[in-house]
VODO-99026 format. One record per residue (C-alpha): x, y, z. Coordinates in steps of 0.05 Angstrom, whole numbers, plus 5000, padded with zeros to 4 digits. Layout:
<nodes>
XYZ
...
</nodes>
This chain:
<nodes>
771882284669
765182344638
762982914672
770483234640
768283104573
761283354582
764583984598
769283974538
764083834498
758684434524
765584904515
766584634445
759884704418
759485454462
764985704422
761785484354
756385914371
756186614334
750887204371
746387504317
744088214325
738688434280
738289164249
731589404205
729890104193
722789944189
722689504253
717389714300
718589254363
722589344425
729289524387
733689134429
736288674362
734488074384
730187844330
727788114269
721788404292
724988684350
731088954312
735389594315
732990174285
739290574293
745490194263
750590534311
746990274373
747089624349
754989694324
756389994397
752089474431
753688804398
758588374430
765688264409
764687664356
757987684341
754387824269
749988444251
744888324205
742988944165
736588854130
735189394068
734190054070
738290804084
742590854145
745691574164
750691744209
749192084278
749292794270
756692864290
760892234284
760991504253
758190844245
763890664294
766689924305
773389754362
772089034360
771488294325
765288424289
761988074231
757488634190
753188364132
748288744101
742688614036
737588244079
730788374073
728488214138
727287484165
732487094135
735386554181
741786374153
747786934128
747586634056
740986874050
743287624043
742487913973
745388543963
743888683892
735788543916
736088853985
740489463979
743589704041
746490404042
750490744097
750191494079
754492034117
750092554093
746892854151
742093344122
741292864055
742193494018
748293293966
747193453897
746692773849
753592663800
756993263832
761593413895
759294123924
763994343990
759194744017
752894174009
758393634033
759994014100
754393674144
757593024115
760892544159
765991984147
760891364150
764990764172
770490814227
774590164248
780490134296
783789764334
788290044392
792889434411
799889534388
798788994329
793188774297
789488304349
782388254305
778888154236
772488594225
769088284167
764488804119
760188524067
754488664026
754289454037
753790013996
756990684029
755891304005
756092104005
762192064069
765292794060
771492924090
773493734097
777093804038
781494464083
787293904090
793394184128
800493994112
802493494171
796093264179
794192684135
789192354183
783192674202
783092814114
782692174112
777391554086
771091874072
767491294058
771290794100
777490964152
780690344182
786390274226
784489474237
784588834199
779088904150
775888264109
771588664053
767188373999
761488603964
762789333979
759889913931
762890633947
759491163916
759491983922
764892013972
770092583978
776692574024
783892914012
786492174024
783091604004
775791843986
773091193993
777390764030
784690934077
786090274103
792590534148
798690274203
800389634224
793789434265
790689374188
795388834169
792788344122
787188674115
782788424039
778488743998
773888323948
769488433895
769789173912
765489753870
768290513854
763690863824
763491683827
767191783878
771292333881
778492413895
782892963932
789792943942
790692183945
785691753903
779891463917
783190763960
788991053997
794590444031
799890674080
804790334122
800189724129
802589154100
800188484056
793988794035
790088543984
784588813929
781588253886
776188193834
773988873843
771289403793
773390143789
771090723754
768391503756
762391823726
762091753652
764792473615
767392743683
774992843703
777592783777
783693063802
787392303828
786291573805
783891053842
789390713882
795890993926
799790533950
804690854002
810990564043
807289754036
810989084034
807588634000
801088893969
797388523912
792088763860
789188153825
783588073776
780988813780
779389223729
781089923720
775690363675
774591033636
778891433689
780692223669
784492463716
788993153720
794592873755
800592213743
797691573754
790191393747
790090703761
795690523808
800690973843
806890593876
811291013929
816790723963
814390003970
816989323967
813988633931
807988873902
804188473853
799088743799
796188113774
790587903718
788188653716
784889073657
787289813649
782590043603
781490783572
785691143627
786791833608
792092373654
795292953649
801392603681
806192143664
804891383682
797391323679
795790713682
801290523733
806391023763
811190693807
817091103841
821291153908
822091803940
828392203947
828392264018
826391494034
831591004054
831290393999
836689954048
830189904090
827389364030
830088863989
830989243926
830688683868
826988603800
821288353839
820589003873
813889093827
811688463788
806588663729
802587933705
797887703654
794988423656
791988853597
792589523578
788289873520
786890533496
790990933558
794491523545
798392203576
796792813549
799393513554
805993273557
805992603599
810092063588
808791343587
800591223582
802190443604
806690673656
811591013690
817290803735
822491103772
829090973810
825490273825
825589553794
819889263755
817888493719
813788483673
810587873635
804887553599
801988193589
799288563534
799289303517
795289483456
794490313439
797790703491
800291323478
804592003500
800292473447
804493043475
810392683509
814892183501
814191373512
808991153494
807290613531
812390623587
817991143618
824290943659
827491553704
832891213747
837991743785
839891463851
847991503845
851590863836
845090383837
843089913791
836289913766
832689283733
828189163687
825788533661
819688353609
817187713581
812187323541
808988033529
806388443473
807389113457
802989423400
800590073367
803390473410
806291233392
808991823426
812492443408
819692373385
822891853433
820791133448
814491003407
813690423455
818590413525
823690983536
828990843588
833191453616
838091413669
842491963702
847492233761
850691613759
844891103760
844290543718
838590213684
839389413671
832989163619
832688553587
826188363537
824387603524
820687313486
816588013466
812588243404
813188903384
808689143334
807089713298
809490273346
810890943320
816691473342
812592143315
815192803288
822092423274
823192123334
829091483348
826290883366
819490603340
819590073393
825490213443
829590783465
834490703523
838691413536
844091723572
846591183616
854191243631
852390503652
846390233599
845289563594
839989283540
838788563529
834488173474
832487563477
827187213419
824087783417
820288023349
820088773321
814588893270
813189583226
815889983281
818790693262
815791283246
809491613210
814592123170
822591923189
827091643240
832892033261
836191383281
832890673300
826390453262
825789973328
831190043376
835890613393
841190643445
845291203473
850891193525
855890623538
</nodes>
């Protein structure tokens, strides 16, 4: 019996036991990662080398990708970067001291603040992680690591989403994030990070940095058909005085994704949606975020949320929950050239909004101001619910100073405001409603509850309804 729990015990403490394997640029031992002194050299032997469960410690300094292919990970690893060489324990890592970068560029021949195809095509993508069992059997944990200059071929071929895919970081696994800069990276789909499929469910992403990246086709973090994924207390923005052509996050085909605590920066952007885009997704929660300064060309730039036409909505539980908006702030964000809705945009979807605060958003060539509503799916029911919000200086250019709601072929658009301030909002160039117009419904349904309306109306006139206009039955 004693000899049994002798055993037990020797198992017990074995499996407590984590493998360290050291990587140092400016090591000069026998590079097998043992130690410090006798650390890696080359990260991509040490990520092919170390065994499933163990830690790499990545000590300062500029790590590029083999000539050809990735850093590459296909197992339970534990990556930490920012030490500077020495440290005993993992909580000794300082990434803002000991910077540790991951670069894809080959030739290190990029230009600085600019994306140049030609300089970009030695680039590789610089992080790969899969994971080939049929669901997600692993966690690979990433933290303290600044990634940089991936480049993607930018040639992207209808059909053909993947290899244009995560410049900076590709996954196909369970990913736990933190402390992650991106910087300088350019792919069709997800420039920075794709985190993809049903192997990368539950993946998180915290205390995450965007900064001058640059987006292709589909934003710089790019989320498809992997569910309950998660970006928190993370920081996002582009070179200051430069325009890209997508925002910063898609969000495609998900149930249950949540942006909490994040804040959304100075973002130009020449096409719908430069914070957030929302496609054909279920229970997705945008909590405690800042939108601030978000300029498009599109409608809904701050948020544009819509399901496509050919995507079966019986496959989710379509309810007012469907996108839940909370104790956010948007400031200053606006559509030009026609755009509508600079808070955001929704359509043939259901939204909640509450405890949030929208303060200067405009349509300067369009029409909502803050928000746009678009339902048409035949014979459904679309709702819309807002409380314990404000809604404030807000203007667009003839029709819903503030929130515009439209609904046609049948659809029908349900929206009921409690408890909501709405101040000072301007209809322009003698527009109907200052604060609210809802329009065309054979099926509109508006409800008010304690809600105040405050100097809303119009700089010149008001065809009809200083604050609230409704059309249809």
């Amino acid at each position: 019996m004693k000899q049994l729990l002798l055993l037990f015990c020797l198992a017990m403490a074995s499996a407590g036991l984590t493998a360290q394997v050291y990587v140092d640029i400016d090591a000069t031992g026998s590079a097998n990662g043992t130690t410090w002194a006798d650390a890696y050299t080359n990260l991509n032997d040490a990520l092919l080398a170390a065994p499933a469960g163990s830690e790499v410690w990545v000590a300062e300094g500029l790590y590029v990708t083999p000539d050809t292919v990735s850093f590459f990970i296909d197992k339970e690893l534990t990556v930490l970067g920012g030490f500077q060489g020495g440290e005993v324990k993992a909580d000794e890592a300082d990434p803002g001291q000991n910077e540790t970068i991951l670069s894809g560029d080959v030739m290190q021949n990029d230009p600085a603040d600019s994306y140049d195809s030609t300089l970009y095509a030695d680039n590789n993508r610089v992080l790969y992680v899969v994971d080939t069992n049929v669901t997600s059997a692993f966690t690979v944990t990433l933290d303290g690591l600044t990634i940089t200059h991936g480049g993607v071929a930018a040639n992207f071929v209808e059909g053909s989403l993947l290899p244009f895919s995560g410049a900076g970081l590709r996954s196909f696994a369970k990913v736990a994030a933190s402390r992650l800069k991106f910087t300088a990276n350019f792919a069709d789909f997800g420039s920075a990070i794709a985190t993809l499929f049903q192997t990368a469910n539950g993946s998180t992403y915290d205390n995450i940095t965007l900064e001058g990246n640059y987006s292709g086709i589909a934003y710089q973090i790019y989320a498809r058909l992997v569910d309950s994924v998660k970006f928190t207390n993370s920081n996002f923005s582009i070179l200051e005085d430069t325009e890209v052509a997508t925002g910063v996050m898609q969000i495609n085909d998900v149930v249950g994704a949540e942006v909490e605590n994040c804040v959304f920066r100075g973002i130009t952007t020449t096409f719908a949606g430069a914070g957030i885009r929302i496609v054909n997704t279920d229970d997705v929660i945008i909590k405690g975020c800042r939108f601030d300064s978000l300029t498009s060309q599109g409608s809904g730039t701050s948020i544009f949320a819509f399901t496509n036409q050919f995507f079966d909505a019986s496959l989710f539980e379509r309810t007012v929950d469907d996108i839940i908006i909370d104790g956010c702030t948007f400031n200053f964000c606006r559509t030009i050239g026609g755009g509508r809705g600079g808070g955001w945009r929704a359509d043939d979807t259901h939204m909640t909004i509450r405890n949030t605060t929208f303060d200067g958003c405009s349509s300067t060539a369009g029409i909502g101001g803050v928000a746009y509503f678009q339902m048409a799916v035949p014979g459904e029911t679309f709702e819309f619910l807002m409380q314990d919000s404000e809604v404030k200086n807000s203007s667009d250019q003839g029709f819903g100073g503030a929130v515009l709601g439209l609904s046609f072929d049948g659809a029908s658009l349900s929206s009921t405001y409690e408890n909501t301030l709405f101040e000072n909002n301007d209809s322009q160039d003698n527009g109907s409603g200052g604060a609210i117009t809802i329009a065309n419904g054979a099926n509109t349904d508006l409800t008010l509850k304690g809600c105040d309306f405050i100097d809303n109306g119009s700089a010149t006139s008001v065809v009809q309804g200083g604050a609230v206009t409704v059309y249809g039955n």
